[in-house]
C-alpha positions in Angstrom: -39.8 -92.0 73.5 -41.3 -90.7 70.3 -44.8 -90.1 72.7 -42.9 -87.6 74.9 -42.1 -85.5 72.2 -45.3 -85.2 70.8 -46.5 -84.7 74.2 -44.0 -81.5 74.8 -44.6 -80.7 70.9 -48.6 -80.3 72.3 -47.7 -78.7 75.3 -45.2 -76.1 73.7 -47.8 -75.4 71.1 -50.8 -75.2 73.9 -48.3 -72.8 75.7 -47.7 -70.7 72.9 -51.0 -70.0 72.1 -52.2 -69.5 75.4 -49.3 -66.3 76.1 -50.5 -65.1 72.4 -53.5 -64.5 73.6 -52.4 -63.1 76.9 -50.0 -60.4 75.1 -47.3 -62.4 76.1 -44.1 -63.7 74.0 -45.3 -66.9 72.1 -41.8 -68.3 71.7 -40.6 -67.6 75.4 -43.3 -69.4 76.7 -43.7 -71.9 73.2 -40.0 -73.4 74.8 -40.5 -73.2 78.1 -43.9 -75.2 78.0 -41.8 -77.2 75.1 -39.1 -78.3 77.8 -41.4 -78.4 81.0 -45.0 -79.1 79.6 -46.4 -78.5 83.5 -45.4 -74.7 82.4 -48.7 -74.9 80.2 -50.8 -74.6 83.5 -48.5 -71.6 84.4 -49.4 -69.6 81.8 -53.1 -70.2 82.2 -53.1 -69.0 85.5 -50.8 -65.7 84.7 -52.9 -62.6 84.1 -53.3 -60.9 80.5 -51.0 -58.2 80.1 -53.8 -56.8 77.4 -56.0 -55.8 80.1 -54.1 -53.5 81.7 -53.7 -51.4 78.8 -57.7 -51.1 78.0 -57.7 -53.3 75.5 -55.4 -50.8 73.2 -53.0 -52.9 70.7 -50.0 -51.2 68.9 -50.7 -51.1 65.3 -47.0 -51.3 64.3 -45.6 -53.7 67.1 -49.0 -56.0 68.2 -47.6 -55.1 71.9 -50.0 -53.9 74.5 -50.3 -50.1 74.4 -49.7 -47.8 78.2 -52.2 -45.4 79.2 -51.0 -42.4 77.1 -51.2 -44.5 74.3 -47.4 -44.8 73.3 -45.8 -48.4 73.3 -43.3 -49.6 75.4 -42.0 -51.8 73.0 -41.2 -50.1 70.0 -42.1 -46.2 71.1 -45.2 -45.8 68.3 -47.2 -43.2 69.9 -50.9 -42.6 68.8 -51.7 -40.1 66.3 -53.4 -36.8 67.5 -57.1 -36.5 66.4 -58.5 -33.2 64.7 -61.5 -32.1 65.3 -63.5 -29.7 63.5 -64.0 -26.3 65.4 -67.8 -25.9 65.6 -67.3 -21.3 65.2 -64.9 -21.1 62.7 -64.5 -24.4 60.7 -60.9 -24.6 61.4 -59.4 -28.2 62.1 -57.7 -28.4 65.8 -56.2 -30.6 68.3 -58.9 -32.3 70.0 -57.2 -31.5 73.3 -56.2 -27.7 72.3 -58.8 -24.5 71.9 -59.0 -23.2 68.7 -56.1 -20.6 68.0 -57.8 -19.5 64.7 -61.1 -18.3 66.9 -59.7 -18.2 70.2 -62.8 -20.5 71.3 -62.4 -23.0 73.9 -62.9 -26.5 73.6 -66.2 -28.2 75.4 -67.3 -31.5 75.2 -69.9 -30.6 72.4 -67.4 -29.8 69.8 -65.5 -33.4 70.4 
């Protein structure tokens, strides 16, 4: 008896590991590969959710980030870049033209 809990003990910890790596919730699937070890070969074969968001990790939440870099999870939202306008010296938006100058943005100044 005391084998088959070392063996879910292995597979819970297997399972938990494997969905941390995936972006997914290590005690969801830590329990469910815990209570059904066969779940450990389920979570192999699930896709990463971290690919679908570019590789992008929330700084404040370690959730996968969307594709305008905000997170679903707890709503951090990237902070904007400034760039240095090339005329003037001014420091802008990099996706704004320069109000100071009136000089718009190219793909040399970023």
């Amino acid at each position: 008896m005391a084998r088959l809990y070392i063996l879910q003990l292995i597979a819970g910890i297997a399972g938990g590991f494997i969905a941390a790596r995936k972006g997914r919730s290590i005690l969801f699937w830590f329990l469910l590969c815990f209570i059904l070890p066969l779940f450990t070969i389920v979570v192999l074969i699930l896709p990463s959710l971290k690919a679908g968001a570019a590789g992008k990790i929330c700084p404040n939440c370690s959730h996968p980030l969307n594709r305008k870099d905000r997170c679903s999870h707890c709503s951090w939202q990237t902070p904007i870049e400034l760039v240095q306008c090339s005329k003037c010296g001014s420091f802008v938006s990099e996706h704004e033209n320069c109000p100071t100058c009136s000089r718009k943005k190219n793909k040399k100044d970023l």
